[in-house]
N, C-alpha and C positions, 0 to 999 in steps of 0.2 A: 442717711449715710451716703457712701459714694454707689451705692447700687443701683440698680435699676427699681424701678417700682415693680415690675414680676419677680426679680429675684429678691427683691425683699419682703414682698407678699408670703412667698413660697419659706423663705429661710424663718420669719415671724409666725407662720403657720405653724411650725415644730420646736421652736428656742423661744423659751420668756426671756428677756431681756435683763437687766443688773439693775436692782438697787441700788443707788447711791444716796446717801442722807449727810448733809455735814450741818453743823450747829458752831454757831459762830458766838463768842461772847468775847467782850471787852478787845475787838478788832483782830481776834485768834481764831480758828477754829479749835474748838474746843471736843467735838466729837466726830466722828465718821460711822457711821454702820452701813455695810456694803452686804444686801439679800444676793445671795450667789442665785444662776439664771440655771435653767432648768433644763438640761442639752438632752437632744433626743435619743429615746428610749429604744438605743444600736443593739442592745444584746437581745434584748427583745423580738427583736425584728431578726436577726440572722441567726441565735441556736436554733441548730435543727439544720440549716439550710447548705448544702450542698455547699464546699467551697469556691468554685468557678462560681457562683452567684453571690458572692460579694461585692464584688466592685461595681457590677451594674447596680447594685441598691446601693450603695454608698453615693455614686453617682447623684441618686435622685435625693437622698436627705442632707447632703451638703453641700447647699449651691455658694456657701464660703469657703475659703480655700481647697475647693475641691480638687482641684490636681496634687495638693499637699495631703490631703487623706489619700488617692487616690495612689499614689508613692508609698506612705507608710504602710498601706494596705496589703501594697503588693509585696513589697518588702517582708511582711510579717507575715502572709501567708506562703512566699516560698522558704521561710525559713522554717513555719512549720511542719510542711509538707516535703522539707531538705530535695528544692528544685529551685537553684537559684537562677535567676532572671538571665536571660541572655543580654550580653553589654549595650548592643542597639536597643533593646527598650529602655533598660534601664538610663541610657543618656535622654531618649527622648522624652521618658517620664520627668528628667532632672530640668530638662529642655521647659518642659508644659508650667514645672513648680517655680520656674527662675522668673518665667515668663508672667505667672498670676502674682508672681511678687513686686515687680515691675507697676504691673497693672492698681494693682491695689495700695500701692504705696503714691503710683505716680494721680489719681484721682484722688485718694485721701488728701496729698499734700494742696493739689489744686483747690479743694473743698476747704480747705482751713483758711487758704487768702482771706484775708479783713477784707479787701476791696476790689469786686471783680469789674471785670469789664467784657473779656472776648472767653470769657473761662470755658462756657460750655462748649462753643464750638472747635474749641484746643480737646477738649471732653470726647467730644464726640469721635475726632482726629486719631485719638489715641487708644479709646476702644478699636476702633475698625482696626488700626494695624493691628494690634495684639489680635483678634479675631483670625486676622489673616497669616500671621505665622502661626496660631494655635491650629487651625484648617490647614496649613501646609505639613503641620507635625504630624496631625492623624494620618494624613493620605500618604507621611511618605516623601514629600517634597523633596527635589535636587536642592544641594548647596546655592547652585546659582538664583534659585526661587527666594528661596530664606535669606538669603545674600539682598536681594532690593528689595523682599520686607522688612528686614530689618532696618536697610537705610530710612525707610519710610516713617518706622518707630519711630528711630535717630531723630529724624528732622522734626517730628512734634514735640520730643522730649526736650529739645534745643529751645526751643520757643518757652517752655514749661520753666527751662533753666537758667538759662540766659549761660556768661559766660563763667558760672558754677559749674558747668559742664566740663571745664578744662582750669576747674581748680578745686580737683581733688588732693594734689599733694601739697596744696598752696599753704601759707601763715592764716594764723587764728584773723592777724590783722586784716589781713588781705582780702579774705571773707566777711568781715566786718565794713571793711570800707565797699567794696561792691554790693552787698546789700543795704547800704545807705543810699546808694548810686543812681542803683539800678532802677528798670521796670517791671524786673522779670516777675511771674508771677511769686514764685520762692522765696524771691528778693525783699516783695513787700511783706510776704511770711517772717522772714528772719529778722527784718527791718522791728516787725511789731511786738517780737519779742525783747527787743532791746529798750522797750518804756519802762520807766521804773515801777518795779514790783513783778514782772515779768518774765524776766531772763530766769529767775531763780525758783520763780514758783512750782513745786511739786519737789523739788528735790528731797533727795530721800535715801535711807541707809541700810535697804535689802538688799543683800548678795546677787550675787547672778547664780544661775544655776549651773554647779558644776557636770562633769559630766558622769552619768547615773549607774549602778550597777544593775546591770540585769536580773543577774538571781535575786537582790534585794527588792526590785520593782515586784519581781515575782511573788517572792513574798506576799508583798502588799495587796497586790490584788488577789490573790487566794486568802485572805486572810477572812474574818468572821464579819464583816460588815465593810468588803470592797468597793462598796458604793461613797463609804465616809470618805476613803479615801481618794477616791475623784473628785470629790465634792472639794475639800479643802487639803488640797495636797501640801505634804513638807518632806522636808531632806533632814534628817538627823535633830529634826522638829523645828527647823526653818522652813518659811514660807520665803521661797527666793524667788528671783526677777527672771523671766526668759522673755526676750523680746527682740524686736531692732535694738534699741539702744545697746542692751547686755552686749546683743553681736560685735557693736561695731564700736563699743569702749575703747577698747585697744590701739585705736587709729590714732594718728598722732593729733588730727585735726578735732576728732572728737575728744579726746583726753586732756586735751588742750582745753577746751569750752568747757570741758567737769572742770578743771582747777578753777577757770576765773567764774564759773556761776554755779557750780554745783552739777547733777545733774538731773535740774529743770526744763523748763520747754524750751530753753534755745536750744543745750545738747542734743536735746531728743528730735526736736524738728530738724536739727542738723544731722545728723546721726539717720533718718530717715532719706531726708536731703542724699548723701553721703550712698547710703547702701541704694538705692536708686538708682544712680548714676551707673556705680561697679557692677552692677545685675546687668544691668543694660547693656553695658559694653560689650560682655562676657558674650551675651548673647550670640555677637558675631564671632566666635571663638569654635573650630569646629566640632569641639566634642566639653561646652560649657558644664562647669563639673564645681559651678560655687553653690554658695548654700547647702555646704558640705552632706550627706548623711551620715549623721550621727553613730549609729548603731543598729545591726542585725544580727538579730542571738536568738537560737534553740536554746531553752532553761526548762531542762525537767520535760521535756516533749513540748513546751508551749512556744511559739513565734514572737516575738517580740521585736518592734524596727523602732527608731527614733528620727525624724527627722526635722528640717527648720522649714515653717511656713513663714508667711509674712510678717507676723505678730505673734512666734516665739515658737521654741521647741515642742513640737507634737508627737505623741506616742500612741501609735495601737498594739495591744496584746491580745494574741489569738490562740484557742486550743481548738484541738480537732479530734473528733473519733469515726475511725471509717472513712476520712471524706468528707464527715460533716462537720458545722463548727459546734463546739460543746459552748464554750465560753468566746467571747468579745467585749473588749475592755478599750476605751480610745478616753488618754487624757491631753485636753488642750492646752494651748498657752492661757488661755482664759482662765481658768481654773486657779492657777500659778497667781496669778498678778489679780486677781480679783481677789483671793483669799481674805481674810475676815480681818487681819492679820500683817498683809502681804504689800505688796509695791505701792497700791492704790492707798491703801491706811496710811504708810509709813507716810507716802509724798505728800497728804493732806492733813494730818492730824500735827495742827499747832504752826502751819502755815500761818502767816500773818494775810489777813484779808484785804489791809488797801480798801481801795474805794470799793462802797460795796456795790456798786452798779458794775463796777470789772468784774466783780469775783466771780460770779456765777461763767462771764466768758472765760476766767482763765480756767475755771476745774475744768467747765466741758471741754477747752484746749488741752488740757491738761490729759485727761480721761482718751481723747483721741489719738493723742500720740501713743500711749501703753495699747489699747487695743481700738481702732478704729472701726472693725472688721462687725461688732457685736453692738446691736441696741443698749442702752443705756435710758433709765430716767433718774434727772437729778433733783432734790428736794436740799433746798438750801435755805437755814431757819439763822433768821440772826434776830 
């Protein structure tokens, strides 16, 4: 994946990774069966444990999207402990989650390019900035610091972009003919999804995930076997979508690419493309406040926060007694879109295969855009 080799040592150490199985007969896929991955054992590790010692152990067992746990975290325990966040953290927490979203979107997209050339060293470019406004977040940094780390972002994500950077409001056309054009790296992303059997592959007809009720989540996890339902989550017994794409459906650019292809991996690589860009911008905004928060609710004395990580709506639910935590409950995007059932089923089950020496590149294209962030092994039987 786009990680490093320590943090993916470290994140593999604690998470089995996803099954994925497809069976392919008479140029169809004709089955999917998807082994749901085995997220770390959070309640375990913190009842019992003093609240202020949450976030440092959170810290260490989510080295993905950790400023996105690290936000719902906080979120949910000043709601259970009714001591809400003062506004300067809370922007700087939103600051850390806009920032790993950037990060993690803008290396996943690099890592998808068919054909690299100078990738890594753009790779390398684009950690270090992020590194360095993450390091000016914690300390506190003046505006004018953050101000020429962000240019410094700017100027490798430009390169990353080419001049998609400054065609966010542009025609479906428009971006069609520039990724034929161009050399950006994206370009020949977006480029390769327009070979036949490509643009459309994965498309698929799960809801997005609307937005959730608190006491009914509560519910659920107090219910007699709260673990099933982290395991394979539904809404009114939908398994629906949370992701980048769900986000950024709406855009006229991306709703535009669902009508002429569906919403397959051009969408979706556009759609990442797309929220990218707006994240980044926002960046130099002085109190960046996208990648909304969802929800912060006391239900029944328990804390509950919802927020958007990189690769979809994340929720922790917390109780407390005394001070300490009784209960902890965190469910991912992964969860959602891996379902037995869910996004990954729907966009694969009865796909048409094509050549079969593509197919296996387009699931794992495929598989990358819903969730890049989590291990995967694919077993593809035809």
């Amino acid at each position: 994946m786009a990680y490093s080799e320590a943090e993916h040592s470290r994140a593999a150490s604690l998470v089995r990774g996803i099954g994925v199985r497809c069976v392919v007969k008479h140029g169809v896929i004709t089955q999917v069966e998807i082994e749901p991955r085995r997220p770390p054992p959070v309640d375990r590790l913190l009842i019992g444990q003093p609240c202020e010692a949450v976030l440092p152990m959170l810290g260490v067992v989510f080295s993905v999207c950790g400023h996105a746990h690290r936000l719902a975290a906080s979120q949910a325990l000043a709601a259970v402990l009714d001591a809400p966040m003062a506004d300067d953290e809370l922007r700087r927490l939103v600051f850390l989650r806009d920032l790993e979203s950037v990060r993690e979107h803008s290396l996943n997209l690099l890592q998808s390019v068919p054909t690299k050339t100078n990738e890594h060293a753009l790779a390398r470019e684009i950690i270090a900035s992020v590194q360095a406004l993450a390091a000016g977040a914690a300390q506190g940094a003046p505006d004018t610091s953050r101000e020429a780390a962000v240019a410094t972002l700017h100027a490798a994500l430009q390169v990353l972009f080419g001049r998609f950077w400054r065609l966010t409001d542009a025609s479906m056309d428009a971006v069609l003919d520039w990724a034929q054009a161009s050399d950006a790296p994206v370009a020949r992303l977006l480029a390769a999804c327009l070979r036949p059997g490509w643009a459309e592959f994965g498309a698929h007809a799960s809801p997005a995930l609307p937005p959730l009720s608190a006491a009914k989540l509560d519910q659920s996890w107090l219910s007699s076997d709260p673990g099933a339902f982290a395991a394979t989550p539904s809404w009114d017994g939908i398994p629906c979508e949370t992701s980048c794409y769900s986000r950024q459906s709406g855009h006229p650019l991306i709703a535009e690419a669902a009508r002429r292809y569906g919403p397959g991996l051009l969408a979706r690589n556009l759609a990442r493309m797309l929220e990218t860009v707006l994240l980044a911008k926002g960046l130099a905004a002085p109190a960046p406040l996208r990648h909304p928060i969802c929800g912060v609710e006391q239900v029944a004395g328990n804390g509950f926060a919802q927020v958007e990580a990189s690769r979809g709506r994340l929720m922790h639910w917390v109780g407390q007694e005394w001070g300490r935590v009784s209960a902890y409950r965190i469910l991912a995007p992964t969860e959602w879109n891996f379902h037995p059932r869910g996004l990954v089923y729907q966009g694969l089950m009865g796909a048409k295969a094509g050549d079969p020496m593509e197919l296996e590149q387009k699931i794992r294209g495929f598989l990358q855009t819903v969730d890049p962030c989590v291990p995967f092994e694919l077993n593809v039987l035809a």
